[in-house]
C-alpha positions in Angstrom: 87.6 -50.1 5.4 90.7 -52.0 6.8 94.2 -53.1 4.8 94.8 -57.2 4.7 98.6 -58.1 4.8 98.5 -61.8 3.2 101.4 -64.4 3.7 102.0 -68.0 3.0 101.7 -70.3 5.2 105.9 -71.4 5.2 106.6 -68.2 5.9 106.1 -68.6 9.9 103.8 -70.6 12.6 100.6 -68.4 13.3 102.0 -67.9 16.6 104.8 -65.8 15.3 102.5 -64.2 12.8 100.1 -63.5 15.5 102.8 -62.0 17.7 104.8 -59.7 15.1 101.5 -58.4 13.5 100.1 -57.6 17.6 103.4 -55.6 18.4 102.8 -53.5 14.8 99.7 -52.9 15.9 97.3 -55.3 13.6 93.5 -55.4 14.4 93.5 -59.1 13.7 94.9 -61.9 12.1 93.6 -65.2 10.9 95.8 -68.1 9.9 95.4 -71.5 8.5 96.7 -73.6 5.6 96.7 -71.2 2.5 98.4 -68.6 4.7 98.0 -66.0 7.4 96.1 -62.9 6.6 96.7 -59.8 8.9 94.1 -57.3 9.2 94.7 -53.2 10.2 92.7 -50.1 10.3 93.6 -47.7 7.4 95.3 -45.4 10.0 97.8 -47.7 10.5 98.2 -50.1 7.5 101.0 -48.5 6.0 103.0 -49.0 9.7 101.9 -52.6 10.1 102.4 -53.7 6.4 106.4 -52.1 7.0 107.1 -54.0 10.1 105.9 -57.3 9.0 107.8 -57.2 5.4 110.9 -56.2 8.0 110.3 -59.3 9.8 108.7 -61.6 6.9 109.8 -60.4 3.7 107.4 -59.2 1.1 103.9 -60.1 1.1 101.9 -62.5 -1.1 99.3 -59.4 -1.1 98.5 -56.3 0.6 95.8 -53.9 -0.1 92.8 -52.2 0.9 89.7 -53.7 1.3 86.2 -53.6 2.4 85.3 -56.4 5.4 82.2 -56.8 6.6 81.5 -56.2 10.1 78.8 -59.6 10.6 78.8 -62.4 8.5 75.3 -64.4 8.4 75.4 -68.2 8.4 73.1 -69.8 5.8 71.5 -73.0 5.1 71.3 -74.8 1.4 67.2 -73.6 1.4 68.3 -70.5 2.4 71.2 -69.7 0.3 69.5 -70.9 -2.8 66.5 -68.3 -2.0 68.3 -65.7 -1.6 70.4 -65.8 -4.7 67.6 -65.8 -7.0 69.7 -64.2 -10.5 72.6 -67.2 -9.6 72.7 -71.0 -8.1 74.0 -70.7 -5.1 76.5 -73.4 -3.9 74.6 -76.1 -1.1 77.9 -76.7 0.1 78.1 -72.7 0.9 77.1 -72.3 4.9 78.8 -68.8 5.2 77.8 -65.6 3.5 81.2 -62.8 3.0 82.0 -60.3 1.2 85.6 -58.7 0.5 86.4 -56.7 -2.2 89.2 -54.5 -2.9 89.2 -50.4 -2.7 89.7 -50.2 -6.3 86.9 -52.1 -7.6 83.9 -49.6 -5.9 83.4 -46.3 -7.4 85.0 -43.0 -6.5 81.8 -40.8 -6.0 78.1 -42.3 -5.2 
């Protein structure tokens, strides 16, 4: 489980994104034109999420969420077999899955 910091994209160049979310100790960060999203372990989410709303302002979002450690490219045949109960999209050529903390259960 890792924390996502999201920002819109006016609020700074990735480069300076990238750079403030490295020095609060981020995991990862990935920009582009809807915004920059700023990934951290749980351990250190709450200290990241403070030093980039110091140097940014408020975020769009941030929360906990589940990211998945390998993502598995598909093709149209393939997507549309292995979605079998819905129609899968043929212009879909990446599987992922992210979905926040709060919408899994709290014992198995």
């Amino acid at each position: 489980m890792s924390g996502v910091i999201e920002y819109d994209a006016k609020v700074a160049s990735a480069d300076a994104v990238f750079e403030a979310a490295l020095e609060a100790g981020a995991d990862d960060v990935v920009s582009g034109d809807s915004g920059h999203e700023v990934y951290a372990v749980q351990d250190r989410f709450g200290s990241v999420a403070k030093a980039l709303e110091a140097k940014f302002g408020e975020p769009r979002k941030a929360s906990l969420v589940w990211r998945p450690q390998n993502t598995v490219a598909l093709d149209d045949e393939q997507g549309e077999s292995s979605s079998s109960s819905s129609k899968a999209s043929t212009s879909t050529t990446t599987c992922k899955t992210s979905m926040p903390i709060s919408r899994f259960p709290t014992r198995w």
